[in-house]
MIDREN-258885 format. One record per atom (N, C-alpha, C, CB): residue number from 1; atom name; x, y, z. Coordinates in Angstrom, 2 decimals. Glycine has a CB too. Example, Ala and Ser with C-alpha at 12.3 -4.5 7.8 and 13.67 -1.06 7.14 Angstrom:
2
 num atomo      xx      yy      zz
   1     N   13.19   -5.69    7.80
   1    CA   12.30   -4.50    7.80
   1     C   13.20   -3.30    7.80
   1    CB   11.31   -4.47    9.05
   2     N   12.85   -2.25    7.08
   2    CA   13.67   -1.06    7.14
   2     C   12.90    0.03    7.87
   2    CB   14.08   -0.60    5.72
***
This chain:
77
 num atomo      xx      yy      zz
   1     N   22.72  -82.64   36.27
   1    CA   23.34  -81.49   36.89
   1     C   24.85  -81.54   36.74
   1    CB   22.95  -81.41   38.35
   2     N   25.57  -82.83   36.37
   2    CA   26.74  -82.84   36.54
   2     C   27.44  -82.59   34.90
   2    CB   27.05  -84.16   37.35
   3     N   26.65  -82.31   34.51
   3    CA   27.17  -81.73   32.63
   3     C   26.83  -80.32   33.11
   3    CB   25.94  -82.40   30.77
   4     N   26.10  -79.61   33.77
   4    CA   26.43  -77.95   33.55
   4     C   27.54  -78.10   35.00
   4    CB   24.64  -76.51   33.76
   5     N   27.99  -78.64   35.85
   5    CA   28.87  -78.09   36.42
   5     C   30.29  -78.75   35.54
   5    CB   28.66  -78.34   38.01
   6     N   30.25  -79.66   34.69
   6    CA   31.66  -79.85   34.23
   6     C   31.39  -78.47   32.87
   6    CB   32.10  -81.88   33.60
   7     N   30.58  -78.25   32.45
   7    CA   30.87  -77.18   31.58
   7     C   31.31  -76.07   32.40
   7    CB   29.72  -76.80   30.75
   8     N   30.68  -75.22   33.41
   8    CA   30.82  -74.33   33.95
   8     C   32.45  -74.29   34.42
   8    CB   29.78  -74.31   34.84
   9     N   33.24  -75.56   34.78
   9    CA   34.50  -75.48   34.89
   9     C   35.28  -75.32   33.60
   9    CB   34.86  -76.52   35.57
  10     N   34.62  -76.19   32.61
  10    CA   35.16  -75.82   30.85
  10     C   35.63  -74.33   31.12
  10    CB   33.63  -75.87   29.33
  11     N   34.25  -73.70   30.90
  11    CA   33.84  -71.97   31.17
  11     C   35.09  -71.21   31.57
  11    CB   32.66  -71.69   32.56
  12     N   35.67  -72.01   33.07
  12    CA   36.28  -71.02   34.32
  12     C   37.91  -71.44   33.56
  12    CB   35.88  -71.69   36.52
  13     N   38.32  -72.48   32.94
  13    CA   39.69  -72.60   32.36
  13     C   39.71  -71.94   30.98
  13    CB   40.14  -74.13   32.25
  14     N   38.68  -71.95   30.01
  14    CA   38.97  -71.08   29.00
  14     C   38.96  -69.98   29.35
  14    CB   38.31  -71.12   28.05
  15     N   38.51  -69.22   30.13
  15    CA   37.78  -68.11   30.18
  15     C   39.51  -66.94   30.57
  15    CB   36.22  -68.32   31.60
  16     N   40.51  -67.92   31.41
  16    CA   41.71  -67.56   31.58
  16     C   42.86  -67.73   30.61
  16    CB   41.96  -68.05   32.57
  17     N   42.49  -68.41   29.62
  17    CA   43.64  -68.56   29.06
  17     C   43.89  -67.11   27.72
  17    CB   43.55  -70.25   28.46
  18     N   44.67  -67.23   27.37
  18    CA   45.51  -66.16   26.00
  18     C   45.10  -66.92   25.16
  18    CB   47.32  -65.88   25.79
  19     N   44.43  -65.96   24.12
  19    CA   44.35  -66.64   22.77
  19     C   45.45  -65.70   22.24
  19    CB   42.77  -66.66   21.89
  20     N   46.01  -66.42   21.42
  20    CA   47.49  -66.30   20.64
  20     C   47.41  -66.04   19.19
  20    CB   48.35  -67.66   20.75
  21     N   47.09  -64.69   18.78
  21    CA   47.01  -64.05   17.52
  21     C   48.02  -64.33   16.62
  21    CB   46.96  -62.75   17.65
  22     N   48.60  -64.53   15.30
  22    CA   49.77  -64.72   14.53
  22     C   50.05  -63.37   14.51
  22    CB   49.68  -65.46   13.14
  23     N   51.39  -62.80   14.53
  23    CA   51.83  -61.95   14.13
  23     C   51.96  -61.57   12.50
  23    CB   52.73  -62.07   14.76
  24     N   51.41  -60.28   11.79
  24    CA   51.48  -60.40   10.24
  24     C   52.78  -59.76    9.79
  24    CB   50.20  -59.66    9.48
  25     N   53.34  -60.80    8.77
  25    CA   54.58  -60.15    8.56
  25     C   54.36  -59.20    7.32
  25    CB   55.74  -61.22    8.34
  26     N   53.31  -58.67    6.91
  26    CA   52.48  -58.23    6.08
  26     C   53.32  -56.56    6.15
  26    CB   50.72  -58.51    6.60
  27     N   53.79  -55.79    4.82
  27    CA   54.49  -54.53    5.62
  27     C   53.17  -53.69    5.76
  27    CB   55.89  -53.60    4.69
  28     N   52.22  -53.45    5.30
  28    CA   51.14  -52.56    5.36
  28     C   50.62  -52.32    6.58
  28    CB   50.17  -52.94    4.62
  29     N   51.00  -53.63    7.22
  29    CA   50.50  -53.54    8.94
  29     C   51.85  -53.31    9.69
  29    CB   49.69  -55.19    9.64
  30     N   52.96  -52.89    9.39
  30    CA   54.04  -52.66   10.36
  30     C   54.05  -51.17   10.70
  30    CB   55.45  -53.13    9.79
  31     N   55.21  -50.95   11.98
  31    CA   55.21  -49.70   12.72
  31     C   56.36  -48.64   11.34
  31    CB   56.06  -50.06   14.73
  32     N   56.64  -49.50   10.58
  32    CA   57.39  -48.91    9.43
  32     C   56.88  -48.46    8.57
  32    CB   58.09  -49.54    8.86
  33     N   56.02  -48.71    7.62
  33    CA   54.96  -48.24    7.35
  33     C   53.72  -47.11    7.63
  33    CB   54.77  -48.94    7.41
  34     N   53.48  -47.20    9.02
  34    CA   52.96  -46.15   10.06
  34     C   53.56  -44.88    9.95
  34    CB   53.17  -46.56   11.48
  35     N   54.68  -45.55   10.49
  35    CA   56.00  -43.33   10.32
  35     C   56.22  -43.49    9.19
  35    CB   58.10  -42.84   11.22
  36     N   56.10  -44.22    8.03
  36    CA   56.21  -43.36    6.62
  36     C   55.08  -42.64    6.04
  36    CB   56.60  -44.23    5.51
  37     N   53.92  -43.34    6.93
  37    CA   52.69  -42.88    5.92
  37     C   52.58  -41.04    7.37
  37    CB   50.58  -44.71    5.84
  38     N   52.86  -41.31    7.86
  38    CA   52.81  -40.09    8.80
  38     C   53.36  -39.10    9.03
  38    CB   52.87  -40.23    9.62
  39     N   54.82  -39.55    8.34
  39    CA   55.62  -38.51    7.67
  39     C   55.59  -37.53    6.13
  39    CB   56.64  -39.16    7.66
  40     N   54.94  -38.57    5.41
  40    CA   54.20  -38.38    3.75
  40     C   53.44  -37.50    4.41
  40    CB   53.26  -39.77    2.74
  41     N   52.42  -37.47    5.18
  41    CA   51.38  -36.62    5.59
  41     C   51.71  -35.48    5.93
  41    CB   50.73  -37.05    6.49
  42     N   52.42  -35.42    7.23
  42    CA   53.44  -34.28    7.63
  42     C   53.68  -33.25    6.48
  42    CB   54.88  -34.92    8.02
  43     N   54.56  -34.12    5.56
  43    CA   55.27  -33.38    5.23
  43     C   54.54  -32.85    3.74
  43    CB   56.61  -34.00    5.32
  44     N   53.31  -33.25    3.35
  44    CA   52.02  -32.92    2.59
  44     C   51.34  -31.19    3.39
  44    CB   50.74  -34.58    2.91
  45     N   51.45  -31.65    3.94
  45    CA   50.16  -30.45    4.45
  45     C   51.60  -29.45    4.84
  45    CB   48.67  -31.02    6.31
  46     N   52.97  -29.66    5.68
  46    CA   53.86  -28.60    6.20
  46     C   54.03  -27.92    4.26
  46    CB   55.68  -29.42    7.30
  47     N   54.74  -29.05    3.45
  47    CA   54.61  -28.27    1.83
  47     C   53.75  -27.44    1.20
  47    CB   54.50  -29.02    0.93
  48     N   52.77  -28.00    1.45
  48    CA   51.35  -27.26    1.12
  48     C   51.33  -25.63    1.92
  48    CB   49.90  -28.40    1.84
  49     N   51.30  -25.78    3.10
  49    CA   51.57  -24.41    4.22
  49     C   53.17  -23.83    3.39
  49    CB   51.89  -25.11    6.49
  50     N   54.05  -24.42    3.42
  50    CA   55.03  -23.76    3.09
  50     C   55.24  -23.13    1.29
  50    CB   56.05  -24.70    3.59
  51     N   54.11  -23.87    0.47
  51    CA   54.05  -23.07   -0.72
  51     C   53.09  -21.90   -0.85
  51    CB   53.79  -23.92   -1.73
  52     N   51.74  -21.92    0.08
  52    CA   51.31  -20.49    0.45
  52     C   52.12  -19.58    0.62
  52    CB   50.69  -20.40    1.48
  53     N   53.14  -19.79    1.71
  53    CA   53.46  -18.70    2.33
  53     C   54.61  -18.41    1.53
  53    CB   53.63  -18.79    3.79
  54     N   55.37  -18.59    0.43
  54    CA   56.11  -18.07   -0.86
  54     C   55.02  -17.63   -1.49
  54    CB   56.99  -19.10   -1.78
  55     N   54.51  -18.16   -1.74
  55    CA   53.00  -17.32   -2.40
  55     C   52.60  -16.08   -2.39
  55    CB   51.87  -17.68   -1.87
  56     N   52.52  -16.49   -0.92
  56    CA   51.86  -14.66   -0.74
  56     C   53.13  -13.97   -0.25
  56    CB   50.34  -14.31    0.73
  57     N   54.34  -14.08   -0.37
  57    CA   55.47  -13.38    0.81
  57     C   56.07  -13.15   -0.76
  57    CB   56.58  -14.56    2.42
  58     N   56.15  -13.70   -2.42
  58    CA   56.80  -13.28   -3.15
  58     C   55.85  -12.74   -4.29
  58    CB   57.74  -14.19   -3.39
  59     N   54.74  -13.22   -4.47
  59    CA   53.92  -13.22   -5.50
  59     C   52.82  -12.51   -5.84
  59    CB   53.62  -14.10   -5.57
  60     N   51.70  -12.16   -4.71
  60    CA   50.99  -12.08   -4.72
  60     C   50.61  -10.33   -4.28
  60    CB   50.77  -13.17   -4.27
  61     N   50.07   -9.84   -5.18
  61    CA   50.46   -8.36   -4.83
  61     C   48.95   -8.03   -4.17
  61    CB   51.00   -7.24   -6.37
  62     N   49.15   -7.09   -2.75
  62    CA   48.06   -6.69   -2.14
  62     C   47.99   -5.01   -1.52
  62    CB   47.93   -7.74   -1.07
  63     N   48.57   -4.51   -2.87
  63    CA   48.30   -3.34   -2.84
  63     C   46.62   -3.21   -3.35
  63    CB   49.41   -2.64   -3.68
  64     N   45.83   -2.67   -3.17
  64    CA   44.42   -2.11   -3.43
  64     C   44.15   -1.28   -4.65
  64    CB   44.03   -1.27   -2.31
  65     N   43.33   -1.39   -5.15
  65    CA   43.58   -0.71   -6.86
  65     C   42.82    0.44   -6.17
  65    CB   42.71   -1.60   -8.67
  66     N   43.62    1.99   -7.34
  66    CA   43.27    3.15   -6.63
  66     C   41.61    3.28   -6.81
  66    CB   44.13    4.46   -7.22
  67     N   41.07    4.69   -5.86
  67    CA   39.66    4.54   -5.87
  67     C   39.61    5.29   -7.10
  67    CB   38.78    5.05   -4.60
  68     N   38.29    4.87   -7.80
  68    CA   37.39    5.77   -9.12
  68     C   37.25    7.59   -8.35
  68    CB   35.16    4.77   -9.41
  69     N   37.48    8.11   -9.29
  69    CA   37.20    9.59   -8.99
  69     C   35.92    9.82   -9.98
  69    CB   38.63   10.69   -9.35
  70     N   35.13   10.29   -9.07
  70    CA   33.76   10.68   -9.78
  70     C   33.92   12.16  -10.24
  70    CB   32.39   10.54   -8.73
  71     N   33.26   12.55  -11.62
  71    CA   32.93   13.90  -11.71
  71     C   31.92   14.28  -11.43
  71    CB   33.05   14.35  -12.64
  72     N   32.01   15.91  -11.43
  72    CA   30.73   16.30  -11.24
  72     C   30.07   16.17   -9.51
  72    CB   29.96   15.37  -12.31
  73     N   30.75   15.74   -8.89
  73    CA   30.44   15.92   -7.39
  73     C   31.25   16.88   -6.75
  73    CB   30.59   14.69   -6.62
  74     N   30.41   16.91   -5.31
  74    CA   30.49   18.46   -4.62
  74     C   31.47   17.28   -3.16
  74    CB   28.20   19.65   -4.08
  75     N   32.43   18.49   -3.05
  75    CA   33.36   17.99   -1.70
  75     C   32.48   18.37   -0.54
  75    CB   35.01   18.81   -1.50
  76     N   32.53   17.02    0.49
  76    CA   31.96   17.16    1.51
  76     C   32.60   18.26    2.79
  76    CB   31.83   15.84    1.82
  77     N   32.10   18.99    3.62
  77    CA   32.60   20.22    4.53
  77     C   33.79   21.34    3.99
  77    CB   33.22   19.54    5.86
***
């Protein structure tokens, strides 16, 4: 009985302590990296939105082609 109560105290001191991760000095994992890749993004999709809208605001003509005139028909009233 006295090996599960010295484990069970093992148990109660690990169980409190910090395990202590290394920090990666790795840049792929930094907060620098993060706002660049989030700004690339940003500023992907705002470009993208902002070349539509030259698009259609200089380019893109949305006048309606005129209607076909039929012959040979009778005007309605």
């Amino acid at each position: 009985m006295s090996g599960l109560s010295n484990l069970a105290s093992v148990v109660n001191q690990v169980k409190d302590e910090e395990i202590q991760v290394p920090k990666s000095d790795d840049f792929f994992e930094s907060k620098t990296f993060r706002l660049l890749t989030l700004m690339l993004y940003m500023g992907g999709v705002s470009g993208m939105g902002l070349s539509l809208a030259v698009y259609y605001f200089f380019i893109w003509d949305s006048r309606m082609p005129p209607l076909p005139v039929f012959k040979h028909t009778h005007q309605i009233g």
